[in-house]
N, C-alpha and C positions, 0 to 999 in steps of 0.2 A: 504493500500500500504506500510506504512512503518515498520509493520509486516513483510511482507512479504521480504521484505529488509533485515530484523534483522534475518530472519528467515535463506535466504539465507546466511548473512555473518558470523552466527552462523556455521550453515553446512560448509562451507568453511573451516574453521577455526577447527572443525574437521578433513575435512579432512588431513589438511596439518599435524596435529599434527599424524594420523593415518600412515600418508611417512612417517614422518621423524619417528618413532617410528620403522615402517617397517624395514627405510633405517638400523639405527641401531640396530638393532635383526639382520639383513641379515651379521654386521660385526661381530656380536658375534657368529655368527652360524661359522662361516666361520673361526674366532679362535678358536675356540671348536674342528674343526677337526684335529688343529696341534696336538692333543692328542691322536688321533684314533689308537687305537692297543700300547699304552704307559700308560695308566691311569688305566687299570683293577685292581682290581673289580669295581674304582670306573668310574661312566662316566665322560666321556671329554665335557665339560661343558664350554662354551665362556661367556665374561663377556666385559659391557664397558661402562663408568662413563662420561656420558655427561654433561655437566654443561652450559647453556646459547648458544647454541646451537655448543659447540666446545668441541671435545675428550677431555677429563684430564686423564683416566685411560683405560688401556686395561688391560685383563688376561685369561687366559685358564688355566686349569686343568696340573699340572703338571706330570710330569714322576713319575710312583708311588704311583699318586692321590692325592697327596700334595705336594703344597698349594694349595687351591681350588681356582677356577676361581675368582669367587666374591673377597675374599680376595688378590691376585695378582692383580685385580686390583683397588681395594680402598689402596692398599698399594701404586700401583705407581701413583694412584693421589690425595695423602694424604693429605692438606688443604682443598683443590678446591672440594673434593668429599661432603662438606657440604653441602646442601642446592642444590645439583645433581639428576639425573634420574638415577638407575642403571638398566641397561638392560641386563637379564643373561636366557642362555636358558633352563634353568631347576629349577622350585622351589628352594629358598636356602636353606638348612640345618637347621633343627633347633633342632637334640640331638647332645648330647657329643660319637662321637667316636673317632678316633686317633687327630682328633683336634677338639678344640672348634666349638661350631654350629655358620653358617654364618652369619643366622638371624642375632644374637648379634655383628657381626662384622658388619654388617650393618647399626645396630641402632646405634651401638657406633660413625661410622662414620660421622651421620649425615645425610646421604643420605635420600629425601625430599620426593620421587618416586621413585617404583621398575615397571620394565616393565618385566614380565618372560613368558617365549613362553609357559612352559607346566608345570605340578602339576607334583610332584615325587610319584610314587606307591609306593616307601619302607615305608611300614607299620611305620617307624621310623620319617616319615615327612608327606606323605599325607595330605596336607593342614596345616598341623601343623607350617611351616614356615611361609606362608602367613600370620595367624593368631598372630605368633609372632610381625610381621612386621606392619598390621595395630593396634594391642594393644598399637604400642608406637606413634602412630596416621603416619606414613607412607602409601602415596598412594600408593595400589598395584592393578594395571592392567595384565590382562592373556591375553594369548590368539595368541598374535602377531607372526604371522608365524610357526603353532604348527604342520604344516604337517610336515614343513623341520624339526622341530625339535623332533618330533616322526621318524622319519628317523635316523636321528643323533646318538639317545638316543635309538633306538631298541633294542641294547644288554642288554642296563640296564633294562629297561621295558620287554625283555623276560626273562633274570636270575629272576628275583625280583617274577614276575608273573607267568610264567612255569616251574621255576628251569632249564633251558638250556641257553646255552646259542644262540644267534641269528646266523644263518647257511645259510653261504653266499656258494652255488657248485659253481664250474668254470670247463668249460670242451672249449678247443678248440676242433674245428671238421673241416673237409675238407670241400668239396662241397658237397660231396655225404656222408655226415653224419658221418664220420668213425672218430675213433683216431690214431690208429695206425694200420699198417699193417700185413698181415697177419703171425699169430704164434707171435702176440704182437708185431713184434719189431718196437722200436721209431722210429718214422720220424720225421721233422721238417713240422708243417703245418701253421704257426705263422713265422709274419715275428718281427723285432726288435721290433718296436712300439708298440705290442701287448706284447711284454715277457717286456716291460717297464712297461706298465699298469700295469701286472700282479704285478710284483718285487712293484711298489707303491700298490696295493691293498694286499698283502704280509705284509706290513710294518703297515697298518692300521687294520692290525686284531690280535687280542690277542695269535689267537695258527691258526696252519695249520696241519690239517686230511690229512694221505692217509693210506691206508691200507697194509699189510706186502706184497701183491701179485707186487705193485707198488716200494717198497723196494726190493725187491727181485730179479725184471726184471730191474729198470732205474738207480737202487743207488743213488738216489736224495739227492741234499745237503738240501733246501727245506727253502733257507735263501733269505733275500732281499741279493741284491745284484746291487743296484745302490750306486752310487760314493756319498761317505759320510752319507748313510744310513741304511749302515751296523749294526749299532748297534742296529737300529730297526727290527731285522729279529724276528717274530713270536715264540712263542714256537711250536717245533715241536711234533705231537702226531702221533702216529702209532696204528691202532689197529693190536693186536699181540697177537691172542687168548693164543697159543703154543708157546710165544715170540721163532719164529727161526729167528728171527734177528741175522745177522753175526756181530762177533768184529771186522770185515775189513770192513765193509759198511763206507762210509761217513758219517752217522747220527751219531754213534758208535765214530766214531773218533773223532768228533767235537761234543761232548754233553755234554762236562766242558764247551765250548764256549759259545755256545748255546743251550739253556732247552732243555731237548726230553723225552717226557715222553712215555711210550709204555703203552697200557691198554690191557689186558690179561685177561684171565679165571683163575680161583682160584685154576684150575686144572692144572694149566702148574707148571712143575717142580721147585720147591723152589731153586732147585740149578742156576736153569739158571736167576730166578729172586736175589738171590746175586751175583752172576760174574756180571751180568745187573747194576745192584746198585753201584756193586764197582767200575763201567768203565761210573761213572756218569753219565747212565741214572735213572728215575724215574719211579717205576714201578709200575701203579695203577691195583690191581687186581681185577675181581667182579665175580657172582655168571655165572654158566653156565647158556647159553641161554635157555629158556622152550620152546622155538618153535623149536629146533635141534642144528645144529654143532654151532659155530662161535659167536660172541656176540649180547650182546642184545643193539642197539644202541640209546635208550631212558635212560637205565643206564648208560652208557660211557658220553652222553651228560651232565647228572644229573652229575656224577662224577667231571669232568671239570667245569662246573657251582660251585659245593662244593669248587672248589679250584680255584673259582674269573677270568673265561675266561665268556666272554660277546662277544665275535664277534669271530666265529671259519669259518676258509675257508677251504673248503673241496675238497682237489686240487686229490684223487685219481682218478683211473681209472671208465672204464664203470660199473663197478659190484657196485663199494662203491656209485659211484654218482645214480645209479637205485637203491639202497638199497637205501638210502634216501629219494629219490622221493615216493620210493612204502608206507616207512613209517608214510608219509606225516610231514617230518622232514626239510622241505627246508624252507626259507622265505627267500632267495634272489638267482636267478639263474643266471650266467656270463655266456654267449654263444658265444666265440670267433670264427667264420669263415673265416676259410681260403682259397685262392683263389681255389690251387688247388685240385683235385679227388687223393684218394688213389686206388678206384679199385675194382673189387671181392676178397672178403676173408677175406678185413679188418677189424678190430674190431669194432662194431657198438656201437656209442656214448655209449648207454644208454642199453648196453648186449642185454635183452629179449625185452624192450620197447624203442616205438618210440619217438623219442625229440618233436612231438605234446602232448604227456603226461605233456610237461609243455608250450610250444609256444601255443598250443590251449586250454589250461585247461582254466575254468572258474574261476579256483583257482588264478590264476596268470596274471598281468596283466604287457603291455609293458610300465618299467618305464624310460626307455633311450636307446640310441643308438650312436653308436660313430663310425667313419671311421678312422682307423688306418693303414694309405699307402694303402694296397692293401688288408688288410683285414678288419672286420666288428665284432663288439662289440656289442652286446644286449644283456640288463636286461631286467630281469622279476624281480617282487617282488610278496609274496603273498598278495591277494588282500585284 
């Protein structure tokens, strides 16, 4: 019987430690994403230094990817992080790139146990930190909340592993499937709530896709645009095989403001890629497509990835968002519905294919849903 006792207040006693381990991962997770769509190439990475069951340090990943999470926060809880738990959602660092490796900031601090949600795949750590961390006899536990935080961390883990970066589409559509009416022109199908969401989910991705046909017809500025968010708007990317991008367009006028990089075929006119360059955009070129016209969208990803984008939103029309689907280039779909029907003639979400291509695919599974006033938000993620 009093086995069974010990055995029981044993178990207990895990568990408890297992909550509050939880509870803190779920606060690190959740400062981790004040960095989403600010920290590329590196990830946005939460951090937080418990000590006797009471916060001492918080820190996230900062604008630019330094200071690193762990470090922000063993710096703001600099005595007290002695003899602490640090809980950070991603493996810490343990080579020399633009800053010292975390590990070392870690053991220097003293800190007694590390609690990290997930291993880093960058060939540069892969376990290599953990390994640093118990060499200097530190406990280190994994594991704690590794879904949300393979979630979190998917840009980094698909750059690192597939050279792309991770490809969120967002397509609002009517009731009856459509984007815009007939002969393209824009309607309003989204009411405020949803173009908020969007402007926040804008502000958390590294770069924003549409293609020059979406340029050409809506002149999109293609920026967050919530009150005092501004300075988080995305880089904008255009694919522009024949850059005819106008110098009157808004992207054009606002692209010392705001990044824009136009990706192009190696074929389009050198001239118009200087006038382009000198009126600061950025003009990445690549080989012509081997399947026919227009580019090849695995190198455009690859290209972007080269130059440290980890979460790209892919905001153009039906043609761009069904080229993606067809290539199997998606791993996260936003399907904004709105109340009302556009009608016969209007442009069908997804051009030649039906929006069950990804609502019913087996590829894709329902990761959330959200009511927005009078319209209706669902994810899909790949499964």
């Amino acid at each position: 019987m009093i086995f069974r006792i010990l055995e029981d207040q044993y178990a207990e006693k895990i568990r408890q430690r297992e909550d509050a381990d939880r509870r803190s991962m779920q606060l690190a997770l959740t400062l981790g994403r004040r960095g989403l769509g600010r920290t590329w190439p590196n990830p946005a990475v939460g951090a937080v230094v418990v000590k006797d069951g009471i916060i001492v340090g918080r820190g996230w990943t900062q604008a630019g990817g330094r200071p690193h999470a762990e470090v922000e926060a063993l710096r703001r809880a600099g005595g007290a992080a002695r003899g602490a738990t640090l809980y950070v959602t991603l493996e810490p660092c343990s080579h020399v790139g633009k800053s010292p490796p975390c590990a070392d900031a870690v053991v220097a601090a003293g800190i007694s146990r590390v609690v990290s949600a997930i291993e880093d795949p960058n060939p540069l750590v892969a376990g290599q930190g953990y390994a640093k961390l118990r060499a200097a006899g530190i406990t280190v536990d994994t594991g704690s909340c590794v879904q949300e935080a393979a979630h979190d961390h998917a840009g980094h883990f698909r750059r690192i592993r597939d050279k792309r970066p991770h490809v969120i589409v967002k397509l609002a559509v009517s009731s009856d499937d459509r984007i815009a009416a007939p002969g393209h022109i824009p309607v309003a199908i989204t009411g405020e709530a949803a173009r908020t969401r969007v402007h926040l989910l804008r502000a958390q991705c590294d770069a924003i896709l549409v293609g020059i046909g979406t340029v050409l017809s809506d002149d999109p500025l293609l920026t967050c645009r919530l009150p005092g968010m501004e300075a988080r708007s995305p880089v904008r990317v255009v694919l522009d095989s024949a850059l005819r991008i106008g110098p009157e367009s808004r992207l054009m006028h606002s692209a010392r403001q705001t990044p824009l990089w136009l990706i192009a075929s190696e074929t389009a006119e050198a001239a118009s890629t200087a006038r382009l360059g000198a009126a600061g955009a950025q003009v990445i070129r690549l080989p012509p497509c081997s399947d026919g016209p227009g580019l090849d969208l695995p190198a455009a990803l690859h290209a972007l990835s080269e130059r440290g984008i980890t979460r790209l939103l892919v905001e153009g029309g039906s043609r761009i968002a069904a080229s993606f689907v067809a290539a199997d280039l998606v791993d996260e779909f936003w399907l904004l519905r709105g109340a009302g029907a556009i009608g016969q003639g209007g442009v069908a979400a997804l051009d030649a294919m039906r929006l069950t291509a990804i609502t019913q695919s087996p590829a894709f599974k329902l990761r959330a849903s959200e009511t927005l006033d009078k319209d209706m938000l669902t994810i899909y993620e790949r499964s």
